[in-house]
VOMI-241955 format. One record per atom (N, C-alpha, C): x, y, z. Coordinates in steps of 0.001 Angstrom, whole numbers, padded with zeros to 6 digits, always signed. Example, Ala and Ser with C-alpha at 12.3 -4.5 7.8 and 13.67 -1.06 7.14 Angstrom:
% residues 2
+013190-005690+007800;+012300-004500+007800;+013200-003300+007800;+012850-002250+007080;+013670-001060+007140;+012900+000030+007870;
This chain:
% residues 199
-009388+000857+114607;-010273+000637+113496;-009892+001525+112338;-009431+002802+112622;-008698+003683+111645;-007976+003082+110952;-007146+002284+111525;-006152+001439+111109;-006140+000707+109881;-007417+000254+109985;-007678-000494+108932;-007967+000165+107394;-008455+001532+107187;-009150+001979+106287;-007980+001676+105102;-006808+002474+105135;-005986+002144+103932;-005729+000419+103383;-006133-000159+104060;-006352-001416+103570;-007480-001497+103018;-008400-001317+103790;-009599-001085+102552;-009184-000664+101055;-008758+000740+101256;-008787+001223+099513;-007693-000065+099188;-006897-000591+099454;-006006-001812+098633;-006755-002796+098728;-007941-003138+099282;-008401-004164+098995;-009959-003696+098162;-010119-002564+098128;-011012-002394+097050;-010350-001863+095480;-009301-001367+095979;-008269-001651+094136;-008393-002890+094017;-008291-004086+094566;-007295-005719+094410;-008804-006000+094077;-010178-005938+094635;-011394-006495+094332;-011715-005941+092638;-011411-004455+092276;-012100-004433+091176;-011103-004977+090252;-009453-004652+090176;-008767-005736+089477;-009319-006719+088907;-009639-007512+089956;-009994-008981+089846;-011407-008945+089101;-012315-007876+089545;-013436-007465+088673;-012987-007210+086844;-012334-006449+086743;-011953-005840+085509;-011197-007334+084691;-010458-007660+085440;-010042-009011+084380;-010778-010145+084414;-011685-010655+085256;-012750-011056+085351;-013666-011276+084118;-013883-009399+083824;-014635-009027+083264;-014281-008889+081560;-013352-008911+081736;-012123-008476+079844;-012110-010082+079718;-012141-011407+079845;-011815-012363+080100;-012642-012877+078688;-013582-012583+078165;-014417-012698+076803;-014081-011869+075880;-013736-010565+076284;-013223-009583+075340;-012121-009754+075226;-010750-010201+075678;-009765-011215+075083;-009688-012177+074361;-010567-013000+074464;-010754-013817+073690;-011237-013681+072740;-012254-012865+072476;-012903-012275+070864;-011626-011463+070492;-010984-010602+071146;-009776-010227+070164;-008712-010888+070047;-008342-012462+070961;-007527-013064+070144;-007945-014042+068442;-009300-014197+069050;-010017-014670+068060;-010219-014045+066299;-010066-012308+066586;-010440-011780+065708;-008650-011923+064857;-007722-011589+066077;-006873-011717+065634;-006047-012593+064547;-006289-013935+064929;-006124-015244+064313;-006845-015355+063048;-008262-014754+063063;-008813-014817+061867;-008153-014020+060698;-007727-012457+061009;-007087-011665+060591;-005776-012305+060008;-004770-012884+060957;-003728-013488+060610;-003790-014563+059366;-004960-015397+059516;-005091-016360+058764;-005595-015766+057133;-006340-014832+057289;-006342-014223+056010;-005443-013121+055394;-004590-013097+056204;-003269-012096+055778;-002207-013150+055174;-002182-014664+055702;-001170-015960+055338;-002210-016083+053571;-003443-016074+053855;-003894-016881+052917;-003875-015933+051396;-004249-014342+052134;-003759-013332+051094;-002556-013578+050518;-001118-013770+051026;+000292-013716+050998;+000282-014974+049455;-000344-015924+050215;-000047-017494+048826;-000730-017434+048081;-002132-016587+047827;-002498-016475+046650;-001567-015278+045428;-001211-014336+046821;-000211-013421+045854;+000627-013879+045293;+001838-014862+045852;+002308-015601+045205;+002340-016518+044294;+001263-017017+044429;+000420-017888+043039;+000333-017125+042203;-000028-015765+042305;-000640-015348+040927;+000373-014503+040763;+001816-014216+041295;+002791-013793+040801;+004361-014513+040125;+004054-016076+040609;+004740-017080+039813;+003863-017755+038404;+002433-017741+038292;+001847-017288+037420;+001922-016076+036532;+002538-015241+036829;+002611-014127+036222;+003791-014061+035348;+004973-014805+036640;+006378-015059+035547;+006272-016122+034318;+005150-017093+034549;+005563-018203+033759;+004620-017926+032591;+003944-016847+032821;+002692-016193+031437;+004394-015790+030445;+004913-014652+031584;+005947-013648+030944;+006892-014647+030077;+007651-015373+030605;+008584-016352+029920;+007433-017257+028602;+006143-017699+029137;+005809-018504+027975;+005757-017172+027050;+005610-015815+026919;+005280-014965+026236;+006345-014890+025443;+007443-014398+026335;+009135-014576+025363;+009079-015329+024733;+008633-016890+025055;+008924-017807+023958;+008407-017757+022795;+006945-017632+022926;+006449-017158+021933;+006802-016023+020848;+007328-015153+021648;+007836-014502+020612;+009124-014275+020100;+009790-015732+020354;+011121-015985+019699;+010917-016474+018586;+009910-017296+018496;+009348-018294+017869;+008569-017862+016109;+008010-016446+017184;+007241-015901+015546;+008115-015014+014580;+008171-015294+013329;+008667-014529+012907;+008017-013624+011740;+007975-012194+012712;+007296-011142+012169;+007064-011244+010746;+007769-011277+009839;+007723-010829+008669;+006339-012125+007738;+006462-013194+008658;+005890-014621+007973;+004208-014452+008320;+004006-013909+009843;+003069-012903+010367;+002526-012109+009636;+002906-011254+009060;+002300-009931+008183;+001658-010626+006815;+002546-011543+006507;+002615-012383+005334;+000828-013046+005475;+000719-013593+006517;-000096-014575+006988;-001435-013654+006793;-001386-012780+007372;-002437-011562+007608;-002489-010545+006335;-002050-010613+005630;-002035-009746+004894;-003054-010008+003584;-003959-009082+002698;-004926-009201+002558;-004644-009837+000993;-005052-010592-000098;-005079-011002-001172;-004839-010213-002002;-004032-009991-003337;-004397-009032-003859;-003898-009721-005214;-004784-010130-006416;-004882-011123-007162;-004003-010351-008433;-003877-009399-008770;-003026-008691-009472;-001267-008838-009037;-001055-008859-007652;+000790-009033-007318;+000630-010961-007410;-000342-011511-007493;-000043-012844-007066;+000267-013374-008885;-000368-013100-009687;-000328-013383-011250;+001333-012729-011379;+001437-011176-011102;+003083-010948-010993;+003775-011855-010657;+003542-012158-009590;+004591-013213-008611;+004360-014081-009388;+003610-015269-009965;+003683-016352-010700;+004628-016149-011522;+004197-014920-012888;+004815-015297-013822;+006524-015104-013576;+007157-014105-012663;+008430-013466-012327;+008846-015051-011707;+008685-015944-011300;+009039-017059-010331;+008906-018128-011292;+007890-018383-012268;+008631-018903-013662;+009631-018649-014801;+010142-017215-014895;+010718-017170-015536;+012218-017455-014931;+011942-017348-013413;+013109-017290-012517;+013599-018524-012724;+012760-019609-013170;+012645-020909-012538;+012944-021792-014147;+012785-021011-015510;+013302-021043-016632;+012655-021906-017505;+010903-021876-016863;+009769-022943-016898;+009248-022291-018534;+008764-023555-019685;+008716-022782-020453;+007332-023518-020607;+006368-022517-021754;+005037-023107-021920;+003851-022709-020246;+004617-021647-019768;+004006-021889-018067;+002585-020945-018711;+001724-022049-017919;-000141-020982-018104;-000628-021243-016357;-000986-020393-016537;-001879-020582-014988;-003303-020068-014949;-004041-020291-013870;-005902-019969-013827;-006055-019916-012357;-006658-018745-012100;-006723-018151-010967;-007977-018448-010597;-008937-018920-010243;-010523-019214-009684;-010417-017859-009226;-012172-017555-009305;-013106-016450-008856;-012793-016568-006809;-012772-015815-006270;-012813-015595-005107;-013623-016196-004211;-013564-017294-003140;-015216-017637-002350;-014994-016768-000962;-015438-016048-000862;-015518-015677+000420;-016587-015893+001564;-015347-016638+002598;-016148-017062+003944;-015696-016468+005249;-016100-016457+006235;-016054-015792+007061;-016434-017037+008685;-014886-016911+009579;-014952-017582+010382;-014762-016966+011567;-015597-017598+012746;-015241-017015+014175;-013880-017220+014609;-012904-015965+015411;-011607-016216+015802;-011592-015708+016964;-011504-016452+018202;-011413-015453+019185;-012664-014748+019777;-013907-015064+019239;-015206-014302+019731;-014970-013190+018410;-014246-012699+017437;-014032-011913+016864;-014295-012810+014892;-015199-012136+014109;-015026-012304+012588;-014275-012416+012186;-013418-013146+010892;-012342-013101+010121;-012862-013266+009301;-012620-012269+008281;-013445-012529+006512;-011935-013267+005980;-012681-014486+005216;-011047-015099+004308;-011800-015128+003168;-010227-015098+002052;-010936-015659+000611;-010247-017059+000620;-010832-017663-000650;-010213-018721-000895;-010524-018763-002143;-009139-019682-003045;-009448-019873-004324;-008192-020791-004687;-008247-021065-006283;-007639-022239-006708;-006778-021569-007318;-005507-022244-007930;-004726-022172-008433;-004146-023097-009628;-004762-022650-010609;-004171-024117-011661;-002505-023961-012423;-001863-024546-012417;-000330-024291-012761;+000212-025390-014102;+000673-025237-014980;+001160-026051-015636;+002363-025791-016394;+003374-026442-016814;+004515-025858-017526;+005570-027072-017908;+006410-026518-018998;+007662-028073-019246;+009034-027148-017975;+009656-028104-018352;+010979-027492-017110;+011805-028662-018010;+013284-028274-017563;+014310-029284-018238;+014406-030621-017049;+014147-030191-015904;+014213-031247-014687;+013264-031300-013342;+013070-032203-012869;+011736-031986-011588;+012333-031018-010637;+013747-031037-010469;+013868-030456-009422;+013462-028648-009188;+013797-028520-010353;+013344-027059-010509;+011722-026678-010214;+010846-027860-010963;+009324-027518-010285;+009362-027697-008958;+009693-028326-007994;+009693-028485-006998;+010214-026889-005981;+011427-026707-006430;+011416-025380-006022;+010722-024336-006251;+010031-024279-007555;+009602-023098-008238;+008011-023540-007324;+007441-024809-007664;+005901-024819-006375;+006442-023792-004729;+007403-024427-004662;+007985-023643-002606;+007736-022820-003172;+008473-021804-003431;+008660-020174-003819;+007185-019442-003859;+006879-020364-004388;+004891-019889-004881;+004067-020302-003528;+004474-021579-003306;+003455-021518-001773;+003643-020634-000645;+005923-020148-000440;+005513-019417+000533;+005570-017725+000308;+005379-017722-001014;+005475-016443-001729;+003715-015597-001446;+002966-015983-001516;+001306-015534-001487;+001631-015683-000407;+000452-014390-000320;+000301-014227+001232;-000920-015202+001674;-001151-015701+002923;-002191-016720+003340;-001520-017737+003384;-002093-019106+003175;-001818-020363+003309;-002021-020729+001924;-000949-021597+001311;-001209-022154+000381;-000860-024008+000541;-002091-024621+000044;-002065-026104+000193;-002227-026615-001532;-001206-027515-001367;-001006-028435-003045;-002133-029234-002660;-003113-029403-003644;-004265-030236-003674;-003697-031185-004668;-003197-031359-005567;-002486-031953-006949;-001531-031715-007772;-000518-032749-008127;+000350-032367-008948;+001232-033232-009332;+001214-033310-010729;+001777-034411-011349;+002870-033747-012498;+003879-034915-012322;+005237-034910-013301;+005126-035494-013923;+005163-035299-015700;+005600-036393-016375;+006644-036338-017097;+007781-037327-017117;+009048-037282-017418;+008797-037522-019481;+009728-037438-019754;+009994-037717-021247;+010843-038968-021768;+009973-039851-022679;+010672-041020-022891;+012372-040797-023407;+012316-039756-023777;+014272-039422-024453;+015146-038572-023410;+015454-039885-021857;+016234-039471-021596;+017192-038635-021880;+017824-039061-023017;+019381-038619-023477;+019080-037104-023222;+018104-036508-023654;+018337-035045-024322;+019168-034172-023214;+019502-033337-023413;+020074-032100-022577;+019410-031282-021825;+019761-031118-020412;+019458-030270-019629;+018502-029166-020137;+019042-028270-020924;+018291-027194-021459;+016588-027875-022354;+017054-028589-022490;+015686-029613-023478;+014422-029628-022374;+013391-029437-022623;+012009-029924-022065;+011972-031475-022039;+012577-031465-020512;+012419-033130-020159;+011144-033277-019123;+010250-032432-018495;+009678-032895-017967;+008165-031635-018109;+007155-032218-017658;+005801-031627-017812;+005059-031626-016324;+004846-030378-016187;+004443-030622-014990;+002491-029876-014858;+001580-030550-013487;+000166-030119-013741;+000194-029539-012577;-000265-028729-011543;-000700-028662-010059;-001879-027564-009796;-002182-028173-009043;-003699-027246-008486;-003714-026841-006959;-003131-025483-006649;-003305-025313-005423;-004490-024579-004815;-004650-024704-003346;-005712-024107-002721;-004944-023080-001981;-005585-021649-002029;-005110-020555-001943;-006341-020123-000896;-005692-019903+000421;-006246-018979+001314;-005768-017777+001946;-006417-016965+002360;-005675-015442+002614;-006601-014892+003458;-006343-013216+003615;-007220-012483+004323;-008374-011901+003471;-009603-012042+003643;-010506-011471+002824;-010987-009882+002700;-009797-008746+003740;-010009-007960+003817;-010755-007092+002341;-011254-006277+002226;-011456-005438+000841;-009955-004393+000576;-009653-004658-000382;-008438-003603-000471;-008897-002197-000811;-008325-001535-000101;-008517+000036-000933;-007679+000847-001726;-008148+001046-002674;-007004+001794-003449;-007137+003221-003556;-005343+004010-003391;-005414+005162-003395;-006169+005895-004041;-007143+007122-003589;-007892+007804-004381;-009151+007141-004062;-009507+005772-003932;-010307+005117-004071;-011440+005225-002596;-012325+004454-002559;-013308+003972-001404;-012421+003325-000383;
């Protein structure tokens, strides 16, 4: 009967074994379970990273493009604030350039409005531009209007403008062969300027 005892303890190791895995048999399964869940949000983490890092390149490249595209100086131009004293300069220097004779111009009073950009204010002015002058040929008003539209800073839009030629062909180049009227609309930044010394 002695005989038997060391079988006992191997058959009471082999019973709780079978107890113990028995018993882990749910708690395996909740940690393969937890596992898989884990896994699945570590895959699902991974492709959103990637989404929002091939998103990230194609922000970067549309960004480059964009800024191949702008050109700074036309920018500053755009933004830059009115200042009705260099714009009368600029007229008259761009007629004489332009060899326009009889040239008068009329500057309208300032309207200032103010538009939403961005969740952000933009004060603009706006105003008119009346232009008139002889020239020896159209082509020269035509250039001398460009120069002036993309000369001011802001946007400038031709609202009107008329040529009238002269019944005496013949005359010479240098001769006042043509008459010209135009009225542009002048928009800009409505910033307040400050002048040195000044407010």
């Amino acid at each position: 009967m002695k005989a038997l005892y060391p079988h006992r303890w191997w058959l009471a190791l082999l019973v709780f074994a079978i107890a113990v895995m028995a018993g882990s048999g749910p708690l395996l399964h909740l940690a393969r379970v937890k596992a898989a869940h884990n896994l699945a949000e570590a895959q699902t983490e991974r492709v959103q990273a990637e989404q929002n890092l091939r998103q990230l390149r194609a922000d970067v490249a549309a960004a480059r493009a964009l800024n191949r595209q702008i050109d700074r100086a036309q920018a500053e131009q755009v933004l830059a604030a009115s200042d009705r004293l260099k714009a009368a300069t600029m007229l008259e220097s761009e007629a004489s350039q332009a060899r326009l004779s009889h040239f008068s111009y009329t500057l309208s009073p300032e309207a200032h409005v103010s538009l939403s950009a961005g969740g952000e204010m933009q004060d603009l002015a706006t105003s008119t531009i009346a232009l008139a002058a002889d020239a020896a040929e159209d082509q020269s008003v035509y250039a001398f209007i460009e120069r002036v539209r993309r000369g001011l800073p802001g946007r400038v839009r031709i609202t009107q403008m008329t040529i009238t030629r002269s019944n005496e062909y013949g005359r010479p180049l240098a001769a006042l062969n043509v008459h010209f009227e135009a009225n542009l609309e002048w928009l800009s930044n409505g910033a307040v300027q400050t002048v040195a010394g000044g407010p």
